[in-house]
C-alpha angles and dihedrals in degrees: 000000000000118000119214102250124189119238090255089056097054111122135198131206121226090255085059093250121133124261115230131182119231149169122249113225095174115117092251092057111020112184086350102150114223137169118224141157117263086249101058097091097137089042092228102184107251104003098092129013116277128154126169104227100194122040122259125302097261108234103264085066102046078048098052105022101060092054091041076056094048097052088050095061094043091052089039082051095057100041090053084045085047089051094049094043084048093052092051091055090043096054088043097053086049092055098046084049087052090049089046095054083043092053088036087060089049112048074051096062082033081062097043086052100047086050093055104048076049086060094036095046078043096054094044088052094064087030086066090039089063098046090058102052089041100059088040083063 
């Protein structure tokens, strides 16, 4: 993690690169502050700048931090797996709710329909009836 450092504080390494100040999170070093060149990703003494800017963790925290750690990603894990798991009932309910109003619009036109082959089976019906008195006559 990055510090907010004044424009007189900025540093450069012999190489030109910027200076930044971070935390350590490894289970050596856990929440040690340090100062190091952006370069300086494999940490090789002397090739690049790196100073520690606070002592050594003491042993009860190496012991206590890395499994406190440990817990946090696991938890961080399944939040982001809960999330997922959440999106994926979310989109799935939308999608039922957008099938319901379909089939709702259906079973509408379905009862349009009923109640005109009523009226048609009605009219033929009379249509019949009529027939019928008018060829007795």
């Amino acid at each position: 993690m990055e510090s907010n450092q004044s424009p007189k504080s900025v540093k450069y390494c012999h190489c030109g690169s910027l200076i930044k100040s971070r935390t350590s999170w490894t289970y050596m070093n856990p929440g040690r502050r340090f100062e190091a060149c952006d370069n300086n990703h494999k940490n090789r003494v002397g090739e690049h700048y790196f100073r520690w800017l606070n002592k050594e963790t003491c042993t009860r925290g190496k012991n206590v931090v890395p499994g406190l750690l440990r817990r946090t990603r696991m938890m961080e894990t399944e939040m982001r797996e809960t999330e997922e798991r959440k999106n994926v009932v979310v989109n799935t309910l939308q999608s039922l709710e957008a099938r319901n109003l379909e089939m709702e619009g259906i079973i509408e036109e379905n009862k349009e329909l009923d109640y005109a082959v009523k009226d048609n089976r009605r009219l033929r019906l009379l249509l019949e009836d009529n027939m019928m008195r008018h060829r007795r006559r």
